[in-house]
VOBA-1610 file (N, C-alpha, C; in pm, whole numbers, padded with zeros to 5 digits, always signed):
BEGIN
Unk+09061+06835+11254Unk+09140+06848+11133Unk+09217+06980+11138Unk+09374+06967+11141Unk+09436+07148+11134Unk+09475+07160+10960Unk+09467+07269+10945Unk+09507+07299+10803Unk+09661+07377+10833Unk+09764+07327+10769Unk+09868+07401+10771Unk+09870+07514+10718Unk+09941+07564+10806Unk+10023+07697+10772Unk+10032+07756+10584Unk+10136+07686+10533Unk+10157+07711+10393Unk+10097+07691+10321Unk+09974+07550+10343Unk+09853+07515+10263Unk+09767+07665+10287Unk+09780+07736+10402Unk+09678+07833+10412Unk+09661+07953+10296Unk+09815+07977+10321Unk+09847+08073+10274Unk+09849+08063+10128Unk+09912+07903+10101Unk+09868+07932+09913Unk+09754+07943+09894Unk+09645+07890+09952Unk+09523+07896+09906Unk+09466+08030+09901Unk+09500+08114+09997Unk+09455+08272+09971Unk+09522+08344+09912Unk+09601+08306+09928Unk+09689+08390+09802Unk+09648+08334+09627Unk+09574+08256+09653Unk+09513+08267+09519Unk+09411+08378+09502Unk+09387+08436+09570Unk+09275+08585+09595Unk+09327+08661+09520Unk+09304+08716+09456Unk+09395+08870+09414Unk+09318+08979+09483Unk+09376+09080+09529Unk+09381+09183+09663Unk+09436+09285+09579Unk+09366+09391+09626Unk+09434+09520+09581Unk+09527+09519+09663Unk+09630+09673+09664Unk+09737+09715+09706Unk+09721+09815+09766Unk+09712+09815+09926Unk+09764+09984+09984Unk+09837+10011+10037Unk+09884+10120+10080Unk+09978+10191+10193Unk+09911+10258+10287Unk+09889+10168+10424Unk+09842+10274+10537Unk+09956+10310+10583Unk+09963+10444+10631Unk+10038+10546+10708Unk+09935+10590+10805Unk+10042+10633+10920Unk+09985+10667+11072Unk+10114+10829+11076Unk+10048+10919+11145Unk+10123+11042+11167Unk+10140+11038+11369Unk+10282+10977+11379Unk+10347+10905+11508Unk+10373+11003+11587Unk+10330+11108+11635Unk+10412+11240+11724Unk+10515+11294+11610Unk+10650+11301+11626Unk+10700+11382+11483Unk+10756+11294+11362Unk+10707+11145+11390Unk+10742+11044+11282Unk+10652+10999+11210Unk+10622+10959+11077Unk+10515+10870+10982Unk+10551+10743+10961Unk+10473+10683+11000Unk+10497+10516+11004Unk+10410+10472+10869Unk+10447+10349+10804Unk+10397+10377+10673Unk+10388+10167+10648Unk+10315+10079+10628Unk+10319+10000+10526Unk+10258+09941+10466Unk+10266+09861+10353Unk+10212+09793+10282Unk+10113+09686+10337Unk+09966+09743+10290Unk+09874+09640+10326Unk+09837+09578+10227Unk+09770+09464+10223Unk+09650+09396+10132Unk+09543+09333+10160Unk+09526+09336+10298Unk+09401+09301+10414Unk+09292+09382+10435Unk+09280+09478+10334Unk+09245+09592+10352Unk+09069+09542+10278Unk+08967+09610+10316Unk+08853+09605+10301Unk+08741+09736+10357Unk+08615+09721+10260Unk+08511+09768+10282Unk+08437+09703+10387Unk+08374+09750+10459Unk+08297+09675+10569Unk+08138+09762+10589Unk+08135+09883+10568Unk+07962+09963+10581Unk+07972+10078+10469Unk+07864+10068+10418Unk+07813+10202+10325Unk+07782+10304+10421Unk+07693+10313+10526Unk+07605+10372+10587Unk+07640+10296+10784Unk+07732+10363+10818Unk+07843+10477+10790Unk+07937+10438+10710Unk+08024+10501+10633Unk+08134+10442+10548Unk+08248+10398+10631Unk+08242+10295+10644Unk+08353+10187+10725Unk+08488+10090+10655Unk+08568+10116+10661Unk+08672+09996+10585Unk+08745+09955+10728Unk+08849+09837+10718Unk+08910+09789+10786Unk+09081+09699+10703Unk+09161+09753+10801Unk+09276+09700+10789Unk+09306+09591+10871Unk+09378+09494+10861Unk+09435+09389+10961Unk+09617+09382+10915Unk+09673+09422+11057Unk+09790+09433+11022Unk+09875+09337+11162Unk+09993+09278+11116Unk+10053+09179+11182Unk+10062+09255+11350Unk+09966+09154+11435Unk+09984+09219+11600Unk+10107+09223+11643Unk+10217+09212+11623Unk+10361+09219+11639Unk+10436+09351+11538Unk+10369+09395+11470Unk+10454+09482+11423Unk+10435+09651+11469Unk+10547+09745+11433Unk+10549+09900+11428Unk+10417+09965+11435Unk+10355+09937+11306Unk+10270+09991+11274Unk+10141+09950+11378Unk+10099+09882+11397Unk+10022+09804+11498Unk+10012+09862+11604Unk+10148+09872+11686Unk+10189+09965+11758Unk+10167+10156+11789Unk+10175+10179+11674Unk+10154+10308+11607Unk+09976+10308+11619Unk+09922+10227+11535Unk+09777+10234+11521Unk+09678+10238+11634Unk+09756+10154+11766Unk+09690+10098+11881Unk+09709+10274+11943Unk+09805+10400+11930Unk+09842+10510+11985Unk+09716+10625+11909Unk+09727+10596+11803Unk+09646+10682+11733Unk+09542+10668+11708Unk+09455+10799+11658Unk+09314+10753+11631Unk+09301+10778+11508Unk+09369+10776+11433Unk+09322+10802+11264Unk+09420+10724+11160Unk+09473+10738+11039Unk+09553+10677+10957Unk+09475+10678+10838Unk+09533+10693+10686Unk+09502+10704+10611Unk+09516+10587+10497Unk+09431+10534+10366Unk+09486+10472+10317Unk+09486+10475+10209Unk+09644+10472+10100Unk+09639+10511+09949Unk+09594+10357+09903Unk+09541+10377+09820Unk+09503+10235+09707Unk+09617+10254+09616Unk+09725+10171+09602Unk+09829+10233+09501Unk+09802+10124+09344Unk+09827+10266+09277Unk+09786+10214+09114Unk+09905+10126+09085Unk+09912+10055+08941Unk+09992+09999+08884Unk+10116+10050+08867Unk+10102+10208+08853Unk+10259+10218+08786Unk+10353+10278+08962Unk+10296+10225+09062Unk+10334+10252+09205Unk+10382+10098+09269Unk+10412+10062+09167Unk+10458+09910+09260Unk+10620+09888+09305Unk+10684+10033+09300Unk+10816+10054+09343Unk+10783+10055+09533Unk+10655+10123+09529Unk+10661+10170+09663Unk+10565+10041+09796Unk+10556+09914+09676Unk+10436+09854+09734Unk+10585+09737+09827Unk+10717+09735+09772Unk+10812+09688+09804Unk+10912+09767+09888Unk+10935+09875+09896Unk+10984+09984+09982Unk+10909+09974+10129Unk+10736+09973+10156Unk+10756+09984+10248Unk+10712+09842+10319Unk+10782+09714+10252Unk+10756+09605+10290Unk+10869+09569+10354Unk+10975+09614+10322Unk+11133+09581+10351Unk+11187+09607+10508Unk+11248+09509+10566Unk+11238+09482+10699Unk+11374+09628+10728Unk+11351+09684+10827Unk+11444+09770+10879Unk+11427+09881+10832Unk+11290+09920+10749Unk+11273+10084+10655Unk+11283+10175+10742Unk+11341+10245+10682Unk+11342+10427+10764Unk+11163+10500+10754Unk+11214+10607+10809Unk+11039+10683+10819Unk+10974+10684+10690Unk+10830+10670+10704Unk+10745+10700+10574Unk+10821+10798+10452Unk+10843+10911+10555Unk+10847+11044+10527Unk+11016+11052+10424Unk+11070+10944+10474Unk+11202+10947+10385Unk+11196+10839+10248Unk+11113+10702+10271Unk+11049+10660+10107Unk+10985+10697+10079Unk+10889+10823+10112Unk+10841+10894+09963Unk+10907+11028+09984Unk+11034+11048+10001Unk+11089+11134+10001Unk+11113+11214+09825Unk+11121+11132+09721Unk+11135+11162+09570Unk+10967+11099+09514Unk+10893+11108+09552Unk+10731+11050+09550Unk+10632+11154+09571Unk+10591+11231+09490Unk+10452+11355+09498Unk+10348+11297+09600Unk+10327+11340+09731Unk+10246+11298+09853Unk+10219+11425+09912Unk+10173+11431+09952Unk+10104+11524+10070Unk+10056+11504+10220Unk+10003+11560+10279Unk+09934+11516+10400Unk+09794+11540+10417Unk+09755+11422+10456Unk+09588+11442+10484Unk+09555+11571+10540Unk+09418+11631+10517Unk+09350+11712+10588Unk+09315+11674+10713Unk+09233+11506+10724Unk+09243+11559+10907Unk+09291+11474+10911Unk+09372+11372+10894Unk+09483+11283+10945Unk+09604+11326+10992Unk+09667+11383+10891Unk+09790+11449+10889Unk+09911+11303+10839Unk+09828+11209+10821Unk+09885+11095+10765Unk+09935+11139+10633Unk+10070+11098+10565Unk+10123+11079+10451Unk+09981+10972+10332Unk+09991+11083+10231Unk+09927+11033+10128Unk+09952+11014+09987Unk+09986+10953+09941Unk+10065+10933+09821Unk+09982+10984+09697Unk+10026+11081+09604Unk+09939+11131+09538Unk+09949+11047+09378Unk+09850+11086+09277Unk+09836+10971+09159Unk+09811+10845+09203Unk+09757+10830+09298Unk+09715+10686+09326Unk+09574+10634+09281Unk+09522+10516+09321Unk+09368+10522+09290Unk+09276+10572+09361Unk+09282+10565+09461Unk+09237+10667+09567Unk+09301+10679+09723Unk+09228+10757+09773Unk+09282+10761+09921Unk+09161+10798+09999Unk+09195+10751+10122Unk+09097+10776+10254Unk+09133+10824+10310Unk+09056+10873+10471Unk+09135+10942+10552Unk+09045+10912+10629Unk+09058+10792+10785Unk+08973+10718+10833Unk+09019+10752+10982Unk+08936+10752+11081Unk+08912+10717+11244Unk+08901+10610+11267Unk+08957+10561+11379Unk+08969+10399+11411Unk+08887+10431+11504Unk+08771+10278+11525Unk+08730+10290+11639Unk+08733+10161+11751Unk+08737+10077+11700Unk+08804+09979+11827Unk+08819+09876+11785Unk+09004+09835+11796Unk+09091+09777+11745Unk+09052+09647+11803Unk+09027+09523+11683Unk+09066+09380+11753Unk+09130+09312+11732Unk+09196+09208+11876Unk+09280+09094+11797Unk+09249+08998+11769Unk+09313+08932+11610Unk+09254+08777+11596Unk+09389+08704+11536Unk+09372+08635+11591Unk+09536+08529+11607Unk+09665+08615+11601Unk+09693+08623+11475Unk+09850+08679+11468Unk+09842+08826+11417Unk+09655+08887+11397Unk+09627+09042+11331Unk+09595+09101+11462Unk+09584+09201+11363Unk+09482+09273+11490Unk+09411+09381+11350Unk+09257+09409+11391Unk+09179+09449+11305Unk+09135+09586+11327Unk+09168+09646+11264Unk+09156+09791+11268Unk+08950+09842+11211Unk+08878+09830+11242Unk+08763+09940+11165Unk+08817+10042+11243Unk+08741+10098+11110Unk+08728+10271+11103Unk+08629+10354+11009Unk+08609+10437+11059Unk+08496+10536+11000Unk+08558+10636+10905Unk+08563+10597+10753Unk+08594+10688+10675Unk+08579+10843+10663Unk+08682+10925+10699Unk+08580+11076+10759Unk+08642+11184+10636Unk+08714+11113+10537Unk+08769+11193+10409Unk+08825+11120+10283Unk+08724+11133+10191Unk+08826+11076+10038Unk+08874+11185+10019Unk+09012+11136+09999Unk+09127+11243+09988Unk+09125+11277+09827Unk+09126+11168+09749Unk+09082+11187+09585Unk+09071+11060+09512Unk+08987+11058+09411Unk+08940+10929+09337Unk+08959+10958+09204Unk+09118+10845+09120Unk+09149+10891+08999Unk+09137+10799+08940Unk+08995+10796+08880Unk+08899+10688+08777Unk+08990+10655+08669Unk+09116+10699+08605Unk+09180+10624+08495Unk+09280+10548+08548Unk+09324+10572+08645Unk+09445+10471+08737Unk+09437+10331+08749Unk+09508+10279+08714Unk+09460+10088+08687Unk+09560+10067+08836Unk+09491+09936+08919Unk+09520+09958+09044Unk+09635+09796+09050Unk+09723+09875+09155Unk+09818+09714+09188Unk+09755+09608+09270Unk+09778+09487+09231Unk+09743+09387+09233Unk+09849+09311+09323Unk+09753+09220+09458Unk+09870+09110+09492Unk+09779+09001+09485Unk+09917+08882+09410Unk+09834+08755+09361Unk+09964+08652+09335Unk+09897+08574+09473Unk+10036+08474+09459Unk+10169+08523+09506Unk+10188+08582+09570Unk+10262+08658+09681Unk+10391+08714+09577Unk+10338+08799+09479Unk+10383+08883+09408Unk+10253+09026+09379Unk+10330+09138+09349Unk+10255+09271+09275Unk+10282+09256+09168Unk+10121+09244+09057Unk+10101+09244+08953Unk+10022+09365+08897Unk+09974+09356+08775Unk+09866+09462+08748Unk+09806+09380+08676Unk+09792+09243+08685Unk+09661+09193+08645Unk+09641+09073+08727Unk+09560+08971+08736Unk+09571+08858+08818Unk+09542+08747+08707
//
């Protein structure tokens, strides 16, 4: 039995998924985009994991580096959850060019500040599965955790702030 393609995808996209932005710090460029694949995976060690399209930049970028950071972006950040989704974007470093960010302590990854939180993670060995490739990593810095921030939402292949 194959399950199509678009049947797949509506069906998970009935999920509602938070919203992040991983960024990677590229030699003198920041590569930056929009995830929602994004997950917890260990308490003990603190582990999350990204899965990002095996064909793209960032992928590329991630497979070079050993670290990358990731903002959880709140509700009133859903300008930027479309900025860095957009095919042909310039550097991280120039869409949040008018955006309060900083740089990680040991990443040196772009971090978007007022968000819901942020990480600052070590990859440790990248896999591929069909059309991803799966990033764990060992959380080695919460960058900051802002408990009143109501967080963006993807649901139904739109950003909401509720589902």
């Amino acid at each position: 039995m194959s399950v199509a393609p678009q049947d797949f995808k509506d069906a998970v996209g009935a999920y509602a998924s938070g919203v992040t932005l991983v960024t990677v710090r590229d030699g003198r460029d920041d590569i930056g985009s929009t995830v929602t694949s994004f997950m917890s995976l260990s308490l003990e060690p603190p582990m999350v994991a990204v899965a990002i399209a095996a064909e793209s930049y960032l992928t590329e970028a991630l497979t070079r580096a050993s670290a990358f950071a990731v903002t959880i972006l709140s509700a009133d950040q859903k300008p930027l959850a479309g900025r860095f989704t957009a095919a042909g974007r310039p550097s991280a470093r120039l869409l949040l060019a008018n955006v309060p960010h900083h740089r990680g302590q040991s990443t040196e990854a772009l971090i978007v500040d007022e968000s819901c939180a942020a990480l600052e993670c070590t990859i440790t060995t990248p896999l591929p599965y069909g059309d991803h490739t799966l990033f764990p990593a060992v959380v080695t810095q919460i960058d900051h955790i802002t408990p009143s921030a109501h967080p963006l939402l993807h649901h139904n292949g739109t950003y909401t702030t509720h589902a």
